[in-house]
Steps between C-alpha positions, in 0.01 A plus 500: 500500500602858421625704772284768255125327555572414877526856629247612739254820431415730813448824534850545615696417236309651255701824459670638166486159290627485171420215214707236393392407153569412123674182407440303767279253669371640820473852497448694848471838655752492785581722809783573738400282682491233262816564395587535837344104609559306193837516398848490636627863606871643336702805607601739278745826593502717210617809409381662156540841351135668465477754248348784724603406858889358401631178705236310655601215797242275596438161680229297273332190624263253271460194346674484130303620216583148317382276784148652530487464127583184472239407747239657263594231277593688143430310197850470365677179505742525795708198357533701185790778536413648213090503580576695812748739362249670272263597820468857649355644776350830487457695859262796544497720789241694690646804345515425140863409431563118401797268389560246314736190595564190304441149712889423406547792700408328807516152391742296755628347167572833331579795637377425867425891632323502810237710419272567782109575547587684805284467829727683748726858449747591753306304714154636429290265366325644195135325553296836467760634231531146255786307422784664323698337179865493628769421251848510713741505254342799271733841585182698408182486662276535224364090513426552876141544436301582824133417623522200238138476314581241257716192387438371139730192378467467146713384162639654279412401172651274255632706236310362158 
């Protein structure tokens, strides 16, 4: 059973969701708290240049972006390299801005990032805020996408 269809709906937990949909089997609307319950938690120090504020340090905590994925069960054929290296995921933000990643990105088997849906900042959890895209290795914070609205994990198509 997915971690995905097992998680529990009360009033609680239900603040800032965002939707994880597209290519994949079971699609869900997950919180914080979700986040927060269903998967393993990583650490992440970062430090990334931010366009108007310069350096930015900052503790992240969450599970990684591939394992909640994964758990959504996308349709690509994980015994086929090349199946999963054509997959993106696309992250909106409360705010408008969004990113792009590829799966080989995160892959364990490719690039292995440890991209984060962060549940905790500097200690704070972010339950009333949403979870926040953390990619640790970028220099610029542009992919950090904050109050996270939406994951869609799609393929790119086949060239004809």
């Amino acid at each position: 059973m997915s971690r995905l269809s097992a998680q529990p709906r009360t009033p609680a937990t239900l603040f800032t969701p965002f939707t994880l949909r597209g290519d994949v089997e079971c699609p869900a609307t997950l919180t914080v708290a979700d986040l927060r319950g269903g998967w393993e938690q990583h650490r992440a120090e970062v430090v990334f240049d931010c366009a108007t504020n310069g350096p930015q340090h900052h503790s992240f905590e969450g599970p990684l972006l591939r394992e909640v994925v994964l758990d959504a069960h996308p349709v690509f054929d994980a015994h086929k390299r090349k199946d999963r290296s054509r997959y993106l995921l696309a992250v909106t933000g409360g705010d408008g801005h969004h990113t792009v990643l590829s799966w080989a990105e995160v892959d364990a088997e490719f690039g292995d990032v440890p991209v984060l849906l962060a549940t905790s900042m500097d200690g704070r959890a972010l339950d009333a805020a949403g979870s926040q895209l953390v990619v640790p290795a970028d220099r610029c914070g542009a992919r950090y996408i904050s109050a996270i609205t939406g994951v869609w994990v799609g393929a790119w198509p086949v060239p004809v």
